[in-house]
Phi, psi and omega in degrees: 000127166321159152256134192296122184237103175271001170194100173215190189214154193221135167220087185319305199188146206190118182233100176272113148326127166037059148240145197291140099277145172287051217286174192287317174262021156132302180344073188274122180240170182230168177173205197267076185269143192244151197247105145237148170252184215153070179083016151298113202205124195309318195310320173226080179264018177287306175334316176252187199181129160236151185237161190206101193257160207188096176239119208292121158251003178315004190035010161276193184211132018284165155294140202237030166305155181186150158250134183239151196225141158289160154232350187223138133242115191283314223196110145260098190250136137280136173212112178290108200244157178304326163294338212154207128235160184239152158248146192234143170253105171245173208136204184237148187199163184251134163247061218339119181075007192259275201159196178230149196208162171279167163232168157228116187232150178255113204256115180251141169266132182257098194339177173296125173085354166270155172287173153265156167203153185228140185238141189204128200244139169246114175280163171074351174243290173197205184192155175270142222205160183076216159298136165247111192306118177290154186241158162325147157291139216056045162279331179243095189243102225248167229213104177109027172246042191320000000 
């Protein structure tokens, strides 16, 4: 049997191709970024975790790869848009060699056969930007905006 959960998001692994990020100085780099949540849930949100990895293929320099880890989650909310549902997650996360900053990240599930999408902010370090790259449809799997 599950733990009840009325509104959260599950990401096995979710990966966008060429997608821009945006740093906090300006910097736009594009590369590969991968997504997971885990048991991200309004009810427990001591529970969950999300990650958001970012490995710059833009062949400048410096390289601008990164990892982000949640360590907090404050806030899960749902809201059922014509698109879907979307989740939106705030919180606190680690950035390796960086620090810790809040995030906000928006997860949308998307009907069938339409994309998903994640939009993702680390404030004060960076954010997906530009085009934000559709994921397979089920990829965002997300629970409570009946």
């Amino acid at each position: 049997m599950g733990i009840r959960c009325s509104c959260g998001v599950s990401v096995p692994i979710a990966v966008a191709e060429n997608q821009e990020v945006t740093f906090t100085d300006g910097t736009v780099r594009t590369g590969t970024a991968t997504y997971t949540a885990t048991n991200v849930c309004a009810d427990t949100p001591e529970l969950g975790t999300v990650t958001f990895t970012f490995v710059d293929t833009s062949g400048e320099l410096p390289d601008r790869s990164f990892t982000f880890t949640s360590t907090n989650i404050d806030t899960v909310t749902c809201e059922l848009v014509v698109e879907g549902c979307v989740v939106r997650v705030t919180g606190t996360g680690v950035v390796a060699n960086e620090g810790t900053f809040s995030f906000l990240a928006s997860f949308q599930d998307s009907p069938d056969l339409i994309n998903d999408f994640i939009v993702f902010t680390i404030e004060g370090f960076a954010v997906t930007s530009g085009l934000i790259m559709p994921l397979p449809s089920g990829s965002v799997i997300a629970q409570g905006c009946q």
